[in-house]
N, CA, C and O atoms as a GROMACS GRO file, in nm:
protein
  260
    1UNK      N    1   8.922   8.256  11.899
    1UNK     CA    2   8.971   8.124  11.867
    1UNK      C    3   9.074   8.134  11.754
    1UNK      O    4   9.049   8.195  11.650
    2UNK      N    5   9.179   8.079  11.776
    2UNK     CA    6   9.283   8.082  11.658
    2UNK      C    7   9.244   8.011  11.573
    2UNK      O    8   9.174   7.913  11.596
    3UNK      N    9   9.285   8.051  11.449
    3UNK     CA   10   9.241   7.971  11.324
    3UNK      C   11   9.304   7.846  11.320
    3UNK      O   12   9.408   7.843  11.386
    4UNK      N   13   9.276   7.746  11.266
    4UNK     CA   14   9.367   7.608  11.259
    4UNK      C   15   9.363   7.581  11.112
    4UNK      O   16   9.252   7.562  11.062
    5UNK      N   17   9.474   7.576  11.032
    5UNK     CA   18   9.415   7.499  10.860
    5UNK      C   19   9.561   7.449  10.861
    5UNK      O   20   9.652   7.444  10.944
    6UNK      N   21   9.538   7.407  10.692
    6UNK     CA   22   9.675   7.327  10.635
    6UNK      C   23   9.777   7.409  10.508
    6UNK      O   24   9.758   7.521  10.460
    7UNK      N   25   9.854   7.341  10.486
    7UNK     CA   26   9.857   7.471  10.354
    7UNK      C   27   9.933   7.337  10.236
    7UNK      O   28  10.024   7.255  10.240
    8UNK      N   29   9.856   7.371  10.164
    8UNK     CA   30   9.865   7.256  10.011
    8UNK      C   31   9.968   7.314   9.953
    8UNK      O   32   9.999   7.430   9.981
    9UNK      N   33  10.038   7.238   9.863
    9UNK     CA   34  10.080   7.320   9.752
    9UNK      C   35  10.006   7.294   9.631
    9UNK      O   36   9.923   7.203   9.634
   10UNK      N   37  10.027   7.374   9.502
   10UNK     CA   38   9.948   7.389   9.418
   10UNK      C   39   9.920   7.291   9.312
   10UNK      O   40   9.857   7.299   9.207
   11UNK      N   41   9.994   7.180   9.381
   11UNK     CA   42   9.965   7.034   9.281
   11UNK      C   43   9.893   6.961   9.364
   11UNK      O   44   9.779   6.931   9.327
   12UNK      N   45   9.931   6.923   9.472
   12UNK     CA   46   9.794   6.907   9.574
   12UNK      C   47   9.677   6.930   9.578
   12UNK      O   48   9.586   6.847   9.583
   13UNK      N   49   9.668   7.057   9.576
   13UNK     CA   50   9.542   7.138   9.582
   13UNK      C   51   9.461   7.084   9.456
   13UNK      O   52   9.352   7.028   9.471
   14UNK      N   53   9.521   7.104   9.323
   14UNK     CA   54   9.502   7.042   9.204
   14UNK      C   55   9.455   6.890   9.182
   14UNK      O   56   9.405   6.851   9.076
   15UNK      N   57   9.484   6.795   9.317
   15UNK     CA   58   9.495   6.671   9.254
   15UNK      C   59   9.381   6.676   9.344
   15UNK      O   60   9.276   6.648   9.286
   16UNK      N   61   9.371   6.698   9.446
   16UNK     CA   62   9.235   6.722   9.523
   16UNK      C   63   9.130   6.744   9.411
   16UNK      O   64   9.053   6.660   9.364
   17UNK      N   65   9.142   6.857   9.382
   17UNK     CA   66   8.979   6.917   9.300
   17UNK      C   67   9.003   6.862   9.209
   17UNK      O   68   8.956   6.934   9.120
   18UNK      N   69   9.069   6.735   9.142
   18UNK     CA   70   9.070   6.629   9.023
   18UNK      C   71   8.985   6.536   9.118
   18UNK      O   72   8.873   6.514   9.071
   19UNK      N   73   9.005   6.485   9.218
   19UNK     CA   74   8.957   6.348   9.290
   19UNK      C   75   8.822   6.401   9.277
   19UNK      O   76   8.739   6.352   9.200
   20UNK      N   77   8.798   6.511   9.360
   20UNK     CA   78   8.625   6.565   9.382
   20UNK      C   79   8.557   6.566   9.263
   20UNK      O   80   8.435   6.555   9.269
   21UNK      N   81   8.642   6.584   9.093
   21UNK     CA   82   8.548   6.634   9.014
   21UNK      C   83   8.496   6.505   8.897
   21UNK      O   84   8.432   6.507   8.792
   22UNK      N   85   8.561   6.394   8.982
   22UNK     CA   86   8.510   6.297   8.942
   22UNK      C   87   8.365   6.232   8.963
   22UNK      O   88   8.307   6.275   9.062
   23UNK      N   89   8.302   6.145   8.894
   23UNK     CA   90   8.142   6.125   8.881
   23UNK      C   91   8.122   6.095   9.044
   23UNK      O   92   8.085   6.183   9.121
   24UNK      N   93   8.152   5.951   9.086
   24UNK     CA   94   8.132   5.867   9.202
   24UNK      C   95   8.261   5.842   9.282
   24UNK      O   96   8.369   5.826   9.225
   25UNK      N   97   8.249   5.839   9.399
   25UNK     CA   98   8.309   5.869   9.502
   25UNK      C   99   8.301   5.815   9.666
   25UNK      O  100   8.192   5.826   9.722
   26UNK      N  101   8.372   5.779   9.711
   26UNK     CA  102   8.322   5.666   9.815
   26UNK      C  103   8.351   5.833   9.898
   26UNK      O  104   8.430   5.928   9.889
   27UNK      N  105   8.202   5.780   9.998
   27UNK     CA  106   8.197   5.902  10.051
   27UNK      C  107   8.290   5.978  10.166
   27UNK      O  108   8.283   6.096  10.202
   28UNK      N  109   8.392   5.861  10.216
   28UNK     CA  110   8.512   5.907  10.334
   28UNK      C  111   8.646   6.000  10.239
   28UNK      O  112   8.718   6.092  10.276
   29UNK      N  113   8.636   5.915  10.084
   29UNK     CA  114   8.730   6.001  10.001
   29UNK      C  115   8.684   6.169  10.016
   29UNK      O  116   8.739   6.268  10.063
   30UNK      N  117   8.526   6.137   9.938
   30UNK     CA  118   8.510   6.280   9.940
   30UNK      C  119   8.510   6.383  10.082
   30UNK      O  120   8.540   6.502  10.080
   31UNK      N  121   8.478   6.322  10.179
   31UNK     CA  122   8.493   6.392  10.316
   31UNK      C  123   8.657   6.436  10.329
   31UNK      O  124   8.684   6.556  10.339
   32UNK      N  125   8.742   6.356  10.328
   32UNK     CA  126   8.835   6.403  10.356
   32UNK      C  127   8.905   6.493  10.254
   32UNK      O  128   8.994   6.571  10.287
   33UNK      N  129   8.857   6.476  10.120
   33UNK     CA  130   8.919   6.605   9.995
   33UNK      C  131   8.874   6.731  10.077
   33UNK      O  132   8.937   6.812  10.144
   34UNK      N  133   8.696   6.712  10.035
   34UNK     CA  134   8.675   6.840  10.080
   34UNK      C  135   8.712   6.916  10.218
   34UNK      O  136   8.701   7.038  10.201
   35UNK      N  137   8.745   6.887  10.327
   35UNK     CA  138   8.801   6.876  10.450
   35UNK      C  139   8.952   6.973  10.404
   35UNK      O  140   8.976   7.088  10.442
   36UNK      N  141   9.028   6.899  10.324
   36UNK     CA  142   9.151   6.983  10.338
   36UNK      C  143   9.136   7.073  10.260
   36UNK      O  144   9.220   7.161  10.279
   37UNK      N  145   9.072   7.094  10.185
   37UNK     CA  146   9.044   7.213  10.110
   37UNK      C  147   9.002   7.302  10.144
   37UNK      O  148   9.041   7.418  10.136
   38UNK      N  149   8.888   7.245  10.200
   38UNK     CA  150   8.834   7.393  10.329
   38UNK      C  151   8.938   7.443  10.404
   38UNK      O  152   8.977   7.556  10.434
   39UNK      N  153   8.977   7.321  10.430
   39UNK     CA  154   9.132   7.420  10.567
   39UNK      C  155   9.239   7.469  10.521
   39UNK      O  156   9.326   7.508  10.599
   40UNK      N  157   9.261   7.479  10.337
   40UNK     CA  158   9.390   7.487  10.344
   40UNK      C  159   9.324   7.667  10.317
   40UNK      O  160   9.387   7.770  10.344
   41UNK      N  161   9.158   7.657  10.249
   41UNK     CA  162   9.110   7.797  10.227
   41UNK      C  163   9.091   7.850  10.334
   41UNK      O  164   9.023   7.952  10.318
   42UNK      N  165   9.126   7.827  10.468
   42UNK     CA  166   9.150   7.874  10.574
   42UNK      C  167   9.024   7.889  10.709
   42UNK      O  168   9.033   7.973  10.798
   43UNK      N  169   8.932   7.808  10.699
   43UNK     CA  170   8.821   7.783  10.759
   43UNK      C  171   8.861   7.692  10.866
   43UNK      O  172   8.953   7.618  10.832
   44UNK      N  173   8.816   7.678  10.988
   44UNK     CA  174   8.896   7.658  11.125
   44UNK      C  175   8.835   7.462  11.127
   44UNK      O  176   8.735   7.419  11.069
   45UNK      N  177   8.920   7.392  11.200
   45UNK     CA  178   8.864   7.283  11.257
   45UNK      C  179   8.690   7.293  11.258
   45UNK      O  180   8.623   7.254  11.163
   46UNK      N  181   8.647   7.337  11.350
   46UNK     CA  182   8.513   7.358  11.382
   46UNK      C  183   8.439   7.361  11.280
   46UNK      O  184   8.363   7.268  11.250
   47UNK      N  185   8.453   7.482  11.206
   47UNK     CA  186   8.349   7.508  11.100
   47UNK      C  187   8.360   7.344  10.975
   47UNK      O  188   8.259   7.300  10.923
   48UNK      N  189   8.470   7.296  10.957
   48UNK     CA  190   8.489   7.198  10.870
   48UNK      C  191   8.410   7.102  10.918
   48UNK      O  192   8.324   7.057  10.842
   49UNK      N  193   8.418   7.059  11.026
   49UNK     CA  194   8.342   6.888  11.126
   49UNK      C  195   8.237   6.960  11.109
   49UNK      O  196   8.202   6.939  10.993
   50UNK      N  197   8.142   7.057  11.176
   50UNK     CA  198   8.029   7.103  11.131
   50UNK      C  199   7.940   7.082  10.992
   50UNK      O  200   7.827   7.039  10.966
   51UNK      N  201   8.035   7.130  10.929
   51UNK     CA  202   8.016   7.114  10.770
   51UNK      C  203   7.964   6.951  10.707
   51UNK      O  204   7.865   6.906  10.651
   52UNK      N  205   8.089   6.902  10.752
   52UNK     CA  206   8.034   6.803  10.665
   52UNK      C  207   7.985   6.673  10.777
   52UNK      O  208   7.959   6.558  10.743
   53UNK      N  209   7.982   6.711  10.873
   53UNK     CA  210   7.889   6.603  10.993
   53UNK      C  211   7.975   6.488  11.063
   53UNK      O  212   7.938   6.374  11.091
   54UNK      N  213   8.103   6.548  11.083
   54UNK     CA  214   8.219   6.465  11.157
   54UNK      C  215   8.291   6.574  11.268
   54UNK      O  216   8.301   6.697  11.273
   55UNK      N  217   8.330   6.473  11.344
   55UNK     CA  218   8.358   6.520  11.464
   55UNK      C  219   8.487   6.630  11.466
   55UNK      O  220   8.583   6.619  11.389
   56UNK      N  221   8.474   6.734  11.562
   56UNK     CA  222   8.667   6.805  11.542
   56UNK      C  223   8.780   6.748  11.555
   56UNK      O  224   8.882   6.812  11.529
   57UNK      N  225   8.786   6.612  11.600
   57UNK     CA  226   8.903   6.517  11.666
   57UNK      C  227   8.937   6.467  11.544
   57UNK      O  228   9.055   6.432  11.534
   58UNK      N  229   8.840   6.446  11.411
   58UNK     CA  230   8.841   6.356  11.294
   58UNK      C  231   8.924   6.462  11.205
   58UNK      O  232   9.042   6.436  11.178
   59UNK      N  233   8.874   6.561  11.165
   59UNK     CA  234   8.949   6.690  11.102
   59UNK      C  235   9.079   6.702  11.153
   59UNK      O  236   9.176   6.718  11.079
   60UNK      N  237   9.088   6.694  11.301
   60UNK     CA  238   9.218   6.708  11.381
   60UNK      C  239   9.347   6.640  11.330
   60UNK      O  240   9.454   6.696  11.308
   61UNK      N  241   9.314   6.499  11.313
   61UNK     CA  242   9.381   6.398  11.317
   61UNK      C  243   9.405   6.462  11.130
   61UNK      O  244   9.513   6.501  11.087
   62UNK      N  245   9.325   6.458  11.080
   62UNK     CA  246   9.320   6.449  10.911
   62UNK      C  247   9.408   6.578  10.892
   62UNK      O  248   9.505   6.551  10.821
   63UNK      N  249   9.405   6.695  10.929
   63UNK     CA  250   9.524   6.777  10.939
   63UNK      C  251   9.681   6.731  10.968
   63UNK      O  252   9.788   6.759  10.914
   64UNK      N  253   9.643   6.648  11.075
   64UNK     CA  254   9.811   6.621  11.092
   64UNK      C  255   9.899   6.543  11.028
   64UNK      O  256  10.022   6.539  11.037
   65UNK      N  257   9.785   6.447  10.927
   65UNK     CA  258   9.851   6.386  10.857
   65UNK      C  259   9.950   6.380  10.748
   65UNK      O  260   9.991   6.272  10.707
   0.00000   0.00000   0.00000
């Protein structure tokens, strides 16, 4: 299976793990931080929806954005 991810740049990536390292968090924010982060660390569609209990079509879409 080919790998599928995103690739951040390093202020991105940064403003991400600022959003996550905050107290409270509506939980679709945090799904989708952690989501691109996983993919930009290079972990496939699959393993991400797995992960956090959403579908591959949801990751799909959240990549292309």
């Amino acid at each position: 299976m080919k790998k599928q991810h995103v690739e951040l740049s390093q202020s991105d990536e940064a403003q991400l793990e600022k959003i996550l390292s905050k107290g409270s968090l509506k939980v679709r924010t945090y799904k989708r931080a952690t989501a691109l982060l996983e993919l930009n660390r290079g972990k496939t569609f699959g393993t991400v929806a797995q992960t956090l209990g959403v579908t591959y079509q949801s990751i799909s879409q959240l990549a292309k954005r």
